[in-house]
N, C-alpha and C positions, 0 to 999 in steps of 0.2 A: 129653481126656487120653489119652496115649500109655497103654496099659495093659503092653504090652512092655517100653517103658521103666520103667515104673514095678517092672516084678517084676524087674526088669535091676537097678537101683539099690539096691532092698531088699535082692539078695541082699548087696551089699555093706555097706551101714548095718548091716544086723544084728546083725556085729561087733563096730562101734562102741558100737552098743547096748549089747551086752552086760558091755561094757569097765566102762560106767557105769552099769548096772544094779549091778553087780557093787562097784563101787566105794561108791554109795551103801545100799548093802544091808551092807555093811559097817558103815556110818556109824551107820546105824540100829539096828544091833544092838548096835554099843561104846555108843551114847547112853543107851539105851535103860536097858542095867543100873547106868547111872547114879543112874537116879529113885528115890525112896524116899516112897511119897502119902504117910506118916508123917511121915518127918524133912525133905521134899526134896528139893532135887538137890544133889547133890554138888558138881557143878559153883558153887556157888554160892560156895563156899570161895574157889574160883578170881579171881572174883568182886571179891571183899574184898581179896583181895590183888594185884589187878590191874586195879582198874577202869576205868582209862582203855582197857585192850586190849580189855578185854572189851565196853567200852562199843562200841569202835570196829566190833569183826566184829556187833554186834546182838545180843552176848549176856547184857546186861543185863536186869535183872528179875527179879520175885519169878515163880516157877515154883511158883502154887499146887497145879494140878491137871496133867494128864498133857496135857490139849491145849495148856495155857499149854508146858508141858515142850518139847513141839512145837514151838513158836511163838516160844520165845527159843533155844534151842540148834540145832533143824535147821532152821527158815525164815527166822532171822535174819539167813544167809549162808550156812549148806551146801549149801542148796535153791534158792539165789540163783548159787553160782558155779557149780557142775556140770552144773546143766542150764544154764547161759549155756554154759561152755565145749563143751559139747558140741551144742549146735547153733552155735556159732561155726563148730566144723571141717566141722561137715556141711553149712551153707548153703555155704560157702566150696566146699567138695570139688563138691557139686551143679551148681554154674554157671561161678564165674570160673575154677575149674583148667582145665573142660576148654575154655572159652573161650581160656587161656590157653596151654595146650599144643594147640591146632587140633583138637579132637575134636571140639570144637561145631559148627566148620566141616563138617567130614566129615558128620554127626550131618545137618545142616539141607538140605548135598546133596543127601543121597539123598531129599528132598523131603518131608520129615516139616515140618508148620505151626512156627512160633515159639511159637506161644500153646502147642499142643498139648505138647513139651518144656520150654515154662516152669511150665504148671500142673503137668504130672508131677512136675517136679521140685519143686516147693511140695510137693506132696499126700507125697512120700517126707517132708521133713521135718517140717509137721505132723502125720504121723502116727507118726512117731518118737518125735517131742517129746511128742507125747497117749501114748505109752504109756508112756514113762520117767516121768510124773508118776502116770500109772494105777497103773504098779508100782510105785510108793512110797506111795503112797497105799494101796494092799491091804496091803502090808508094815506099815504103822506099824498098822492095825487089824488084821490079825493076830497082830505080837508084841504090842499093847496086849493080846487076848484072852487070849492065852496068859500074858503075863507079870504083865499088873496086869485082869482080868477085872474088867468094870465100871466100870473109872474113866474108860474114856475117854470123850468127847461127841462120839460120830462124824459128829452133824449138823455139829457145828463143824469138826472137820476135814475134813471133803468139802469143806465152804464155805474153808478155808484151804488147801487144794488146788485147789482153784478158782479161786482169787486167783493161787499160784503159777505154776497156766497160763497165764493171762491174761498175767498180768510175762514171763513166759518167751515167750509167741509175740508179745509187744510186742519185746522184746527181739531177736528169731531175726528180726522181719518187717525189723527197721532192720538188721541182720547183712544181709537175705536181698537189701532194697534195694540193699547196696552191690556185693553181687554178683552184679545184675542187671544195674547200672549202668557199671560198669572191667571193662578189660581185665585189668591184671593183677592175681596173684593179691595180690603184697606190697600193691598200693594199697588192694585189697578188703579184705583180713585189717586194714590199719591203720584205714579209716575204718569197715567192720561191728563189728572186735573193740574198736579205743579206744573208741567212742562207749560201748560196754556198761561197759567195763572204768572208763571216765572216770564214768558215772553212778556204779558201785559206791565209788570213791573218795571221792566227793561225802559218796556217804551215809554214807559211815561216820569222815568228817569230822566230818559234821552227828551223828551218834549222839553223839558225846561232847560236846553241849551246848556251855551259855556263848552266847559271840558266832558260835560254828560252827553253832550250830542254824538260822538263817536260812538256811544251803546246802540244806536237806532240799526247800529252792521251787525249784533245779534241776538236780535228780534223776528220774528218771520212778520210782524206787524208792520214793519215798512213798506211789504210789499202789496198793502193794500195803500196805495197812492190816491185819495179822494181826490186832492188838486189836480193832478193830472191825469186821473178819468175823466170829471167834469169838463176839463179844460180836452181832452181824446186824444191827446198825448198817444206816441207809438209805444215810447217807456213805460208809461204806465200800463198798457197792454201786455207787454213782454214779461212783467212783474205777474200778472195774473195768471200769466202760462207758466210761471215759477210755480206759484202755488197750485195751481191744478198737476204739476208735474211732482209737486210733494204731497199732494193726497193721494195719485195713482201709486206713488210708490212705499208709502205708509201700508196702503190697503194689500198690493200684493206681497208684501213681506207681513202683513198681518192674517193674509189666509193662508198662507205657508206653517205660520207658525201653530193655526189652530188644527190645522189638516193632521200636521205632524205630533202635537203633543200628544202627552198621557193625561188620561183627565182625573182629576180622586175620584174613589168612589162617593 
């Protein structure tokens, strides 16, 4: 690993990070004084009076306890697009832009390896992506502390923050594939972001049941199981080794294909 390039890159993700540190830190605190451990969630109103929408973004369910809270209103889709989007624009910024505007050319000139500039550039976005879920994940167990002291089951939410890594660097590796693979930037953004954007569709097709439930077998979003992380389910474990086993093998057929191409001038 380039370690130059690596501090070079960071300074500019940082940013981005912050954009959506910032954005979801918001999320979690409008959510948040929604709960009621007594009455419920509020949301639930919502609920009743819209359940096919609600069913559709993953917000359906009984919200008994403050991790379930977690688990139908911000993991059901808040925590599913934002961190999708946002390693969308940073796999995409990392490789095919500047392959696409010749920088990577200039970049590879001056005699720096290909592996050595592809792993850098991984290592900037999973470790982007690990702290974006690191800081939501301290967020929700500190306003849980503060705001409902004791109710939350923080084993369970580590383990459903755990999951959401998992889906998210399954997600960022098939993003990070496409822009290891093209030249340009539109082709990369259609096949890294639709394939994400196409699995979300799917599943929240398949959320509103019936004859639609059969779609949830091709989604990779099923295999992020919240009920049965929280609840520590071995299925639900075996699902996360699914996806950890489809982002190890995204990546190595993603530096194959960058080692191996022709780049434009």
């Amino acid at each position: 690993m380039n370690k130059t390039l690596f501090r070079m890159e960071w300074k500019s993700a940082w940013k981005l990070l912050l954009i959506f540190i910032l954005i979801l830190a918001m999320y979690f605190s409008i959510m948040l004084t929604m709960f009621d451990p007594e009455l419920g969630s509020a949301l639930a109103q919502f609920e009743k009076l819209m359940p096919e929408m609600m069913a559709a973004v993953g917000m359906s369910g009984t919200a008994t306890t403050l991790v379930d809270f977690f688990s139908t209103y911000l993991y059901g889709m808040i925590m599913i697009m934002f961190p999708f989007l946002f390693s969308v624009i940073l796999s995409l910024r990392l490789l095919v832009k500047k392959v696409d505007n010749g920088s990577m050319t200039y970049l590879l000139s001056c005699g720096e390896k290909r592996s050595h500039v592809w792993v850098s550039q991984l290592a900037v976005l999973l470790s982007a992506l690990f702290l974006l879920i690191a800081f939501c994940t301290l967020l929700g167990i500190v306003c849980s502390m503060v705001m409902f002291p004791d109710d939350l089951d923080v084993a369970a939410f580590l383990r459903l923050n755990l999951g959401c890594l998992l889906l998210q660097t399954a997600l960022a590796s098939i993003c990070f594939l496409a822009s290891s693979a093209l030249n340009e930037y539109r082709h990369a953004a259609l096949i890294g972001a639709g394939s994400g954007v196409l699995f979300i569709l799917i599943q929240m097709l398949a959320n509103m049941k019936g004859n639609l439930e059969k779609l949830q077998y091709a989604t990779i979003m099923t295999l992020f199981d919240t009920q049965g992380l929280i609840a520590n389910e071995a299925q639900a474990w075996g699902r996360l080794g699914v996806l950890l086993l489809i982002a190890v093998c995204c990546l190595i057929v993603a530096r194959q294909f960058f080692l191996q191409r022709d780049l434009p001038l």
